[in-house]
C-alpha positions as CSV (number, residue, x, y, z in Angstrom):
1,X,-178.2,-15.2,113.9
2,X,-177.5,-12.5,116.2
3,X,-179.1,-9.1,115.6
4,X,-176.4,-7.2,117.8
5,X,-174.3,-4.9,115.9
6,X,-170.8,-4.8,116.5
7,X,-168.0,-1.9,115.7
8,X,-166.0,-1.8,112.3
9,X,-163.4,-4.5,112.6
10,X,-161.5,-2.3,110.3
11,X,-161.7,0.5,113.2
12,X,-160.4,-1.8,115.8
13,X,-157.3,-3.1,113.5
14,X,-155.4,-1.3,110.6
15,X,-155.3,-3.6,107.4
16,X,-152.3,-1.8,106.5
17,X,-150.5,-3.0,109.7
18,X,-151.4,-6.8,109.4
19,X,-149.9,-6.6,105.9
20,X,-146.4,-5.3,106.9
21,X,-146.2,-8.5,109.0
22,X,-146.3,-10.3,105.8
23,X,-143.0,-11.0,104.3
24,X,-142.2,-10.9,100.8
25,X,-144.2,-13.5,98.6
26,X,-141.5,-15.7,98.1
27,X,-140.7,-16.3,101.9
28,X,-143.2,-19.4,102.5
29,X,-141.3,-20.0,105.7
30,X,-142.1,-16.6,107.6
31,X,-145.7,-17.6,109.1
32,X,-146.9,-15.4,112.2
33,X,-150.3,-14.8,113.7
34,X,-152.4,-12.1,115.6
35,X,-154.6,-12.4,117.9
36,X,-156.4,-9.8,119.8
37,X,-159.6,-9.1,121.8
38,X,-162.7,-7.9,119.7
39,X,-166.6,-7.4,121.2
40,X,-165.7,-10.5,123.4
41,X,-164.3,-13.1,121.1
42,X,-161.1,-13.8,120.7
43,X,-159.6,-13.0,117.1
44,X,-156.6,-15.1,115.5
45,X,-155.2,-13.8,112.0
46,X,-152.1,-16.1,110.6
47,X,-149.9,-15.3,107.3
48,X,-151.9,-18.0,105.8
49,X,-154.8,-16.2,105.3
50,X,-157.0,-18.1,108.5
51,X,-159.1,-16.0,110.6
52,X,-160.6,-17.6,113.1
53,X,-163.2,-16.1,116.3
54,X,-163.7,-18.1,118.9
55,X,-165.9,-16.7,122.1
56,X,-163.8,-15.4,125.4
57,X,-164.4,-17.5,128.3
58,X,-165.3,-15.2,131.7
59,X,-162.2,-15.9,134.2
60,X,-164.4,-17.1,137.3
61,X,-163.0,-16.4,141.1
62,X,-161.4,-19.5,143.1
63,X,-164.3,-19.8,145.1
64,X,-167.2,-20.0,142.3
């Protein structure tokens, strides 16, 4: 487990934001999904209530 602390999530992205994406309950069609940059991972959040983190790969030059 890492010991590193990382900022607020909740400073980085408003709550109140990801919820007007969602579309009224009964729409079970509308699905969408965010995904932005966070303390190097990469964060995905769908309308189905998934989150997932996965770690940002370093973009390394042509000539590594």
């Amino acid at each position: 487990m890492c010991s590193e602390s990382l900022p607020s999530l909740y400073k980085v992205v408003d709550p109140d934001a990801l919820t007007s994406l969602s579309p009224a309950a009964t729409d079970e069609d509308a699905n969408w999904q965010v995904t932005f940059p966070y303390a190097g991972y990469k964060v995905t959040v769908t309308s189905t209530n998934v989150i997932l983190v996965d770690e940002q790969s370093s973009v390394k030059g042509s000539g590594d």
